[in-house]
N, CA and C of each residue as an Amber inpcrd file, in Angstrom:
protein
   423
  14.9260000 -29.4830000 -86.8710000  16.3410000 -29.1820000 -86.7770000
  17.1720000 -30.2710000 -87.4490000  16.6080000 -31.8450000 -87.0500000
  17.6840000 -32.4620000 -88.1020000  17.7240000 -33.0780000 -89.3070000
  16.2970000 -32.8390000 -89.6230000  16.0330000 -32.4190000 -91.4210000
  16.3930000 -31.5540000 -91.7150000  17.0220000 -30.3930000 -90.9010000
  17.6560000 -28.8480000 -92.1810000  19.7540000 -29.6260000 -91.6520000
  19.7400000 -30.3360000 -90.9860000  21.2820000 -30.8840000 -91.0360000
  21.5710000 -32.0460000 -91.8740000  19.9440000 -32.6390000 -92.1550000
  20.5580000 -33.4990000 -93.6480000  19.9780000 -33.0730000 -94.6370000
  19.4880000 -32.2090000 -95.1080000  19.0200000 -31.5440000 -95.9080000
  19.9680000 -31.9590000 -97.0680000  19.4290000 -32.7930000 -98.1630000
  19.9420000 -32.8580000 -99.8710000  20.8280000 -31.7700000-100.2570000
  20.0230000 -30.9110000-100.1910000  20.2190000 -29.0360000-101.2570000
  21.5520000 -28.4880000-100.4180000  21.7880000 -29.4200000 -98.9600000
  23.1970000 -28.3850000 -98.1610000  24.3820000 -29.8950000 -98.4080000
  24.0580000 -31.0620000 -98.7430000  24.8900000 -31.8890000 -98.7770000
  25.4770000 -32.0970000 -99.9480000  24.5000000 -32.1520000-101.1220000
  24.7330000 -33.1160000-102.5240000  24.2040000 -31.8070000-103.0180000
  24.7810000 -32.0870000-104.7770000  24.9440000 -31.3160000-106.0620000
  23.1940000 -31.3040000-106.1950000  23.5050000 -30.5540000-107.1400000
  22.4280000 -30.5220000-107.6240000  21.5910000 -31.5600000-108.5030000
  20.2880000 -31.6070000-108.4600000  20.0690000 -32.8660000-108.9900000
  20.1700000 -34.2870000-108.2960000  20.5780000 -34.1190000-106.8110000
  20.8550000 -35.5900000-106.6540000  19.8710000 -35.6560000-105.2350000
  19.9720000 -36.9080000-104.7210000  18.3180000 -36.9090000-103.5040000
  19.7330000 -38.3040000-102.5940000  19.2970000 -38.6730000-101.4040000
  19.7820000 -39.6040000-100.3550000  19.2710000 -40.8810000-101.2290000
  17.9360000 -40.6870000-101.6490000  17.3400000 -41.8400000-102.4680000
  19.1900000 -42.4870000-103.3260000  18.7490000 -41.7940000-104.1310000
  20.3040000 -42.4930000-105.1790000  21.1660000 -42.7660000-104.5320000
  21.3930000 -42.7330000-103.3330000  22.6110000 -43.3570000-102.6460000
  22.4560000 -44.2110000-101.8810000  21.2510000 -44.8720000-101.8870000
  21.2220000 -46.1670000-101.4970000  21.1820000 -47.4170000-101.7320000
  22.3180000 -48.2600000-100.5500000  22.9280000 -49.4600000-101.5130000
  22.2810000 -50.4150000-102.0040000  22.5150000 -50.8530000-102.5280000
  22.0740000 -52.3020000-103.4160000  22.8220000 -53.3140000-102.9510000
  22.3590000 -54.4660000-103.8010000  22.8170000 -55.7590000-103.9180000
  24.3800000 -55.4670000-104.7360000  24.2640000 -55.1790000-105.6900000
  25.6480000 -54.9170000-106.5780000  26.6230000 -53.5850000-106.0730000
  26.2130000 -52.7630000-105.0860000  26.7520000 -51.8810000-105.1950000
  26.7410000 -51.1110000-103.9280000  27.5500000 -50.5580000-102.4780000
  27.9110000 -50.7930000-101.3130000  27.9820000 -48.9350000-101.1300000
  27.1920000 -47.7920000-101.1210000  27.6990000 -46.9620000-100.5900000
  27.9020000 -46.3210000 -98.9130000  28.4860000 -45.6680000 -98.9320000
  28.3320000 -44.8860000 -97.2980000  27.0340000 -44.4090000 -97.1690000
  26.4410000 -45.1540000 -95.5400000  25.3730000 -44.0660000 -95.3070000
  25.5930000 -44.0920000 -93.5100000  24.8680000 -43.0530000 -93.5190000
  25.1700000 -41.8710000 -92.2090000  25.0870000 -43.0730000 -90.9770000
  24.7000000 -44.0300000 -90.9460000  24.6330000 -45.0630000 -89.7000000
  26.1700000 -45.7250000 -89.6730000  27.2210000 -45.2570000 -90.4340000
  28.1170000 -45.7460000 -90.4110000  29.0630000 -45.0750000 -90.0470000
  28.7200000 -43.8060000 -89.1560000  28.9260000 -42.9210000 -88.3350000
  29.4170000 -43.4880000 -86.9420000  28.4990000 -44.5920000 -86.7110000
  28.8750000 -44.7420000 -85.2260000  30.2340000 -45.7750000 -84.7390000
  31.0510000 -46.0690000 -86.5400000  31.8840000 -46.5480000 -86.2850000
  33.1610000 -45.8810000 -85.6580000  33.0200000 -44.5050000 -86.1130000
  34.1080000 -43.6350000 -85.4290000  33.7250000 -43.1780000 -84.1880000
  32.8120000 -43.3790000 -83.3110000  32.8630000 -43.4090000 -81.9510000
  33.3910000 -44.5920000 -81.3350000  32.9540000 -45.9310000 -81.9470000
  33.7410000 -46.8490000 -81.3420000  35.4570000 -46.8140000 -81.5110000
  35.9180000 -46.2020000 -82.8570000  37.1050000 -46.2390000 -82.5340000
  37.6880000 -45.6330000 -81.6640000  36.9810000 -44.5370000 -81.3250000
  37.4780000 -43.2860000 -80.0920000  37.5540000 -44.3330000 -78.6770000
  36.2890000 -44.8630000 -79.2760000  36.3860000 -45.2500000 -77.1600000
  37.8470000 -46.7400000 -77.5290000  38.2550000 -47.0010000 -78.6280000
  38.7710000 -48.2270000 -78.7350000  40.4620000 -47.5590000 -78.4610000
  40.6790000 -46.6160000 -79.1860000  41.8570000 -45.8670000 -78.8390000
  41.7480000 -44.9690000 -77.5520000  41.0790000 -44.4980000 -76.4520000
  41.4270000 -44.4050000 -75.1980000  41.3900000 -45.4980000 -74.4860000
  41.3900000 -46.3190000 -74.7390000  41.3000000 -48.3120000 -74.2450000
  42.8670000 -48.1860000 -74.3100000  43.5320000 -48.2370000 -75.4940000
  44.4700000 -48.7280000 -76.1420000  45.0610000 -48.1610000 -75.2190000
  45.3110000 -46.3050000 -74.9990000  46.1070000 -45.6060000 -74.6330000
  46.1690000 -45.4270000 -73.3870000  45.2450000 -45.4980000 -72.0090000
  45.0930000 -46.4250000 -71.0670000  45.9500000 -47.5650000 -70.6550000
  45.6120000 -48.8480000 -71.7040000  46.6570000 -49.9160000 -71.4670000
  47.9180000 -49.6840000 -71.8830000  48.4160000 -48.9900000 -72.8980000
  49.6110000 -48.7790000 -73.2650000  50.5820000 -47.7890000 -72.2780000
  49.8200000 -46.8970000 -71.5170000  50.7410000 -46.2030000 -70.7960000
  50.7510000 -46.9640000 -69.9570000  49.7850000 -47.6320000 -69.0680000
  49.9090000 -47.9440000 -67.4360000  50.7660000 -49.2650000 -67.6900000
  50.8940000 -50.4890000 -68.9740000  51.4730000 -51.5300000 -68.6970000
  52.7780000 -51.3100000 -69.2730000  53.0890000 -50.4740000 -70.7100000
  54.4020000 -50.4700000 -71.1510000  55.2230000 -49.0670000 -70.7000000
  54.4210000 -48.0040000 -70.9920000  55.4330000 -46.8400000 -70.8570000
  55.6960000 -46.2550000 -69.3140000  54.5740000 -46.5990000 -68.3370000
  55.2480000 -46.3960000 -66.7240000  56.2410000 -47.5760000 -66.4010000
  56.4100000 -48.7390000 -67.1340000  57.7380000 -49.1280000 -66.5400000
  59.0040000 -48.9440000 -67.1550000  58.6870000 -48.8430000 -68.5340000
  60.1080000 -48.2340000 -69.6340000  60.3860000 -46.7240000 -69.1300000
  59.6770000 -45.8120000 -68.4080000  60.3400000 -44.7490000 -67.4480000
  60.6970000 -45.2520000 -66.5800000  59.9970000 -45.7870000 -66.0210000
  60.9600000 -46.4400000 -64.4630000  61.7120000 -46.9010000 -64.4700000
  62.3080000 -47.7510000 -66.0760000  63.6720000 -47.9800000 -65.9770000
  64.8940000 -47.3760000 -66.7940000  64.0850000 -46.1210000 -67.1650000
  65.2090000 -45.0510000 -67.9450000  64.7870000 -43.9980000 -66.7640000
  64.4540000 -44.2870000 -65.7680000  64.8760000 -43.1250000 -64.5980000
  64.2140000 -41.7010000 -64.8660000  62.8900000 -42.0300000 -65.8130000
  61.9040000 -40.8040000 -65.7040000  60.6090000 -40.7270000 -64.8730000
  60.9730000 -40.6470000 -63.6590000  60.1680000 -40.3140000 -62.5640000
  59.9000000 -38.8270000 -61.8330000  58.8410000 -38.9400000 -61.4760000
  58.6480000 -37.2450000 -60.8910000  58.9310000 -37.4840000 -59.3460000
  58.6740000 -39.0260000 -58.3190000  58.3800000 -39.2310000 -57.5210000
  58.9960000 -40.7520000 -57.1430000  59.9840000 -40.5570000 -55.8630000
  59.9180000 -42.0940000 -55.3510000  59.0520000 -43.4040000 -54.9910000
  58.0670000 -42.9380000 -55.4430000  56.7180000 -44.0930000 -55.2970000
  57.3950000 -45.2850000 -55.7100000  56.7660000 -46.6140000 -55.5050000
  56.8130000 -47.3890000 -56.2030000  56.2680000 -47.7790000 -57.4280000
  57.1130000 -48.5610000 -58.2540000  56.2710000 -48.6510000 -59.6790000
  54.9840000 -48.8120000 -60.0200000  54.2130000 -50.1140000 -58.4400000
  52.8480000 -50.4580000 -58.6180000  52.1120000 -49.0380000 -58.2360000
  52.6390000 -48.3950000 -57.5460000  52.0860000 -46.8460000 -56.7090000
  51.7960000 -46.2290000 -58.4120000  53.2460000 -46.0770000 -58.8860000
  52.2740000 -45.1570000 -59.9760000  51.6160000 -45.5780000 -61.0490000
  51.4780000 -46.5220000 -61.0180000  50.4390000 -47.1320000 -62.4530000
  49.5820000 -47.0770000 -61.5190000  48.8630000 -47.4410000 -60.9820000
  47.8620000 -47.1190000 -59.7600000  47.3610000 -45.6570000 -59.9930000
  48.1930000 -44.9070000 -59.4960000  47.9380000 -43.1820000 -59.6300000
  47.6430000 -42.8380000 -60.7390000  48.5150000 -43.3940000 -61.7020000
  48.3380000 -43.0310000 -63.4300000  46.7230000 -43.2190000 -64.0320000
  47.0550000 -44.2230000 -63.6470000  45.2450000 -45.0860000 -63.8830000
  44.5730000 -44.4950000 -63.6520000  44.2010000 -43.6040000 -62.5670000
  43.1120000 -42.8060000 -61.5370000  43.1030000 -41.3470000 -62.4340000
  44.2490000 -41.1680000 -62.9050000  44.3380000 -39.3930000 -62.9270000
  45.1080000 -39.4090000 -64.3890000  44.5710000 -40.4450000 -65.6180000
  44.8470000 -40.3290000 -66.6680000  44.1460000 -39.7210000 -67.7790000
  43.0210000 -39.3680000 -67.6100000  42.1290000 -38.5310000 -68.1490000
  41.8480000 -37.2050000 -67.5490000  42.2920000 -36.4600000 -66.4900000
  41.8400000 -35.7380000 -65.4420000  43.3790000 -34.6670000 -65.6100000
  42.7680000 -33.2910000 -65.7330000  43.6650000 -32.2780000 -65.8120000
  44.7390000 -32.0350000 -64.8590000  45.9560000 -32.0850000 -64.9890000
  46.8640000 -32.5400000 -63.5240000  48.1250000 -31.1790000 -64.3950000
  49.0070000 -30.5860000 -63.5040000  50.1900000 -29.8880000 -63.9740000
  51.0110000 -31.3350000 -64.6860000  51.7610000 -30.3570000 -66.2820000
  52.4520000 -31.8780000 -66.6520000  53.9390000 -31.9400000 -66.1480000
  53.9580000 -33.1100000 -65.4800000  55.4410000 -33.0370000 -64.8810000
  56.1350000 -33.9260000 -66.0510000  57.5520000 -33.9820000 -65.8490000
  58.6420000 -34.7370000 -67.2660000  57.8160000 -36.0800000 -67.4130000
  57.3520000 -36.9190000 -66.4650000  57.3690000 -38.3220000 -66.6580000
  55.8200000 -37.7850000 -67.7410000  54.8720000 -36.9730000 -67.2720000
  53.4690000 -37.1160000 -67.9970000  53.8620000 -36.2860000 -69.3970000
  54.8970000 -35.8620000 -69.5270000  55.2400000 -35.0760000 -71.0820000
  55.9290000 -36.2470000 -71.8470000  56.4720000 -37.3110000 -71.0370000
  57.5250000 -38.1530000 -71.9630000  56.2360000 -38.9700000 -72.8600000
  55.3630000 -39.5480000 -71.6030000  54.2380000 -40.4480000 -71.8130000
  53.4170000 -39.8370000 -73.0630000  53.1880000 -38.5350000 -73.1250000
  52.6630000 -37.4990000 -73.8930000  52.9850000 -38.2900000 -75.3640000
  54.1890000 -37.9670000 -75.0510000  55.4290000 -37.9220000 -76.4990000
  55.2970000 -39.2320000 -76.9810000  55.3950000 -40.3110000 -76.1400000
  55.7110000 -41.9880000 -76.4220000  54.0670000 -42.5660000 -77.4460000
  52.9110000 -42.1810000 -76.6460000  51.6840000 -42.0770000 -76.6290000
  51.4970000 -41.6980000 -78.7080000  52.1230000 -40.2230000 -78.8190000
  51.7470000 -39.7530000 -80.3000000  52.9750000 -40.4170000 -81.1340000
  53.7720000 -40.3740000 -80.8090000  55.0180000 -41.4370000 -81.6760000
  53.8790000 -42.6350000 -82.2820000  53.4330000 -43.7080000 -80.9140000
  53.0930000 -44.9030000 -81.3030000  51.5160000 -44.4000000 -81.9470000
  50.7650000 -43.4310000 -82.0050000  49.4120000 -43.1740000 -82.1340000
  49.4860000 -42.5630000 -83.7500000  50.6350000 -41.5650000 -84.2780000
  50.6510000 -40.6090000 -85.3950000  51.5150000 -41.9660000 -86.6610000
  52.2660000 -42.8250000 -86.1170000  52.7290000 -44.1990000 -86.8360000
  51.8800000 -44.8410000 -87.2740000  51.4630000 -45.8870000 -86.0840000
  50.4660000 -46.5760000 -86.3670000  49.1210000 -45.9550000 -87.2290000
  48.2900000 -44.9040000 -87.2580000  47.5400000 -44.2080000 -88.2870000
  48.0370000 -44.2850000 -89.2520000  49.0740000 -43.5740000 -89.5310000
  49.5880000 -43.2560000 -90.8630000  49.7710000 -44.5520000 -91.8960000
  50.4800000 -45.7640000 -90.8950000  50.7470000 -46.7570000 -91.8040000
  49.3970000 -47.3800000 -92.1730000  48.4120000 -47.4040000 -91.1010000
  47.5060000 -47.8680000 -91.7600000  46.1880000 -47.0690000 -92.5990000
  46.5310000 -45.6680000 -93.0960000  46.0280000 -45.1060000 -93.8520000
  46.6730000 -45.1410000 -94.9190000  48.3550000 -45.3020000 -95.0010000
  49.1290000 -45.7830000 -96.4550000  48.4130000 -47.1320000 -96.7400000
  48.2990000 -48.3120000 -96.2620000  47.6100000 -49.6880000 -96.3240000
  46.5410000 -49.7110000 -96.9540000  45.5420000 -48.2040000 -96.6080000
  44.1360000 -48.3820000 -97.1500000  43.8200000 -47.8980000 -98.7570000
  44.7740000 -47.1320000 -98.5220000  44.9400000 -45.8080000-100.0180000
  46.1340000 -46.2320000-101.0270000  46.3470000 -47.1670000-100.8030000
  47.7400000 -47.5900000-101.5090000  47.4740000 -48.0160000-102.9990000
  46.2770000 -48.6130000-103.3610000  46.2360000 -49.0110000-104.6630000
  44.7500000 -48.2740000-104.8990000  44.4280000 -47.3120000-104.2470000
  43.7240000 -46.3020000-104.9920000  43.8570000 -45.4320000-105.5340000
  43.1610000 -44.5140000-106.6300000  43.5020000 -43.8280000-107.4510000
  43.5620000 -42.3760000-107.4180000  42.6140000 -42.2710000-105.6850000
  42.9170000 -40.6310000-105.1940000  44.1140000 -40.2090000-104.4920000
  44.9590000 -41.4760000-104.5480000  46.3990000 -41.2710000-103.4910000
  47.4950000 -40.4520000-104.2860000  47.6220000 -40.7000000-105.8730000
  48.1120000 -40.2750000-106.7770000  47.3440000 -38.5270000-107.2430000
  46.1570000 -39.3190000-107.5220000  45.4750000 -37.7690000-108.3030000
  44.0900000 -37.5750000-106.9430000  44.4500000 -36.5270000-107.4110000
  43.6680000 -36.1600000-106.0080000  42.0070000 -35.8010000-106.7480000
  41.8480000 -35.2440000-108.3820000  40.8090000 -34.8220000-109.0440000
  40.2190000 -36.0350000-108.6370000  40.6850000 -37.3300000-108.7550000
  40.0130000 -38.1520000-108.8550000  38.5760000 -38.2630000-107.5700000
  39.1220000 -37.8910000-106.1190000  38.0170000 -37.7770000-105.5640000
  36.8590000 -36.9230000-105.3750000  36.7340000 -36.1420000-106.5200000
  35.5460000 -35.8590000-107.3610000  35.0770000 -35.9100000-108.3980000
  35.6350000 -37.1790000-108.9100000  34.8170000 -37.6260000-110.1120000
  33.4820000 -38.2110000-110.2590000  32.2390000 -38.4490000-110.0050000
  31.0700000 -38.7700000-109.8300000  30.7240000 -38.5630000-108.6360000
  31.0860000 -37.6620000-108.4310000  30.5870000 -37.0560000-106.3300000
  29.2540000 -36.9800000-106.3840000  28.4090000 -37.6330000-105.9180000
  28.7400000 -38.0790000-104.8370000  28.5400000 -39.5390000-104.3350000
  28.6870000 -40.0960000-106.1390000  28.3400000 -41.7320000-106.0000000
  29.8090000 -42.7370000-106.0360000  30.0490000 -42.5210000-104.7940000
  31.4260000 -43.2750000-104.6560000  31.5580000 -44.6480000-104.0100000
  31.2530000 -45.7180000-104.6280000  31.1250000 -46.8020000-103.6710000
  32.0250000 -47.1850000-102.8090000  31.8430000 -47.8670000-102.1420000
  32.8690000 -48.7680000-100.6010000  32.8090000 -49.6840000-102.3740000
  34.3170000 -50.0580000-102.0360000  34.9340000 -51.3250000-102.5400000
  35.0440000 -52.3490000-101.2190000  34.9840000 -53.4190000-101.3700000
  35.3120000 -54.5930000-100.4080000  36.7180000 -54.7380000 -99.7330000
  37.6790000 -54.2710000-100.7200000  38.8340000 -53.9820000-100.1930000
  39.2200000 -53.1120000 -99.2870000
């Protein structure tokens, strides 16, 4: 089963093997073990978003008066904490958090995907990211 999911003949052109895409000394391409960097970012951005609601955005509601509940402030970062991953009805305060959450999450991406692509040449022309497909090296930059 996961020799017919990396299978050459369903990934790469014709003519080409995993062989040729492996890196060298002079020359840095992607290979599939570099996969498990986007799980760490996942678990690194529900970290983020975790700390970012329970320390900044439950008290910047609590002091623009978006509460569902007279609790105290420590009460609901407490509660928040417990029942922040966990399917709950969304009341105003968990829609604002919603909102605050993709503001700072859809920004922050973006600027740092302008940062990465900025002096490359597929940001402009887009043909360009199939020009020798599928031998595209990692630059150091």
């Amino acid at each position: 089963m996961l020799s017919l999911l990396w299978s050459a003949s369903f990934w790469l052109p014709a003519n080409s093997s995993w062989d040729a895409l492996k890196s060298g000394e002079s020359v840095s391409y992607p290979q599939a073990d570099d996969l498990k960097y986007s799980v760490y970012f996942g678990v690194v951005l529900i970290l983020v978003r975790l700390i970012w609601e329970s320390l900044i955005l439950i008290p910047l509601g609590h002091v623009l008066g978006i509460s569902h509940s007279k609790k105290t402030l420590a009460e609901q970062i407490r509660i928040h904490a417990q029942y922040t991953f966990f399917a709950s009805e969304k009341s105003k305060r968990k829609r604002v958090l919603e909102c605050f959450w993709l503001l700072l999450m859809y920004t922050f991406l973006s600027a740092f995907g302008w940062y990465v692509t900025w002096n490359k040449p597929w940001l402009t022309e887009v043909t360009a990211c199939w020009k020798d497909w599928p031998r595209h090296p990692i630059t150091a930059d």
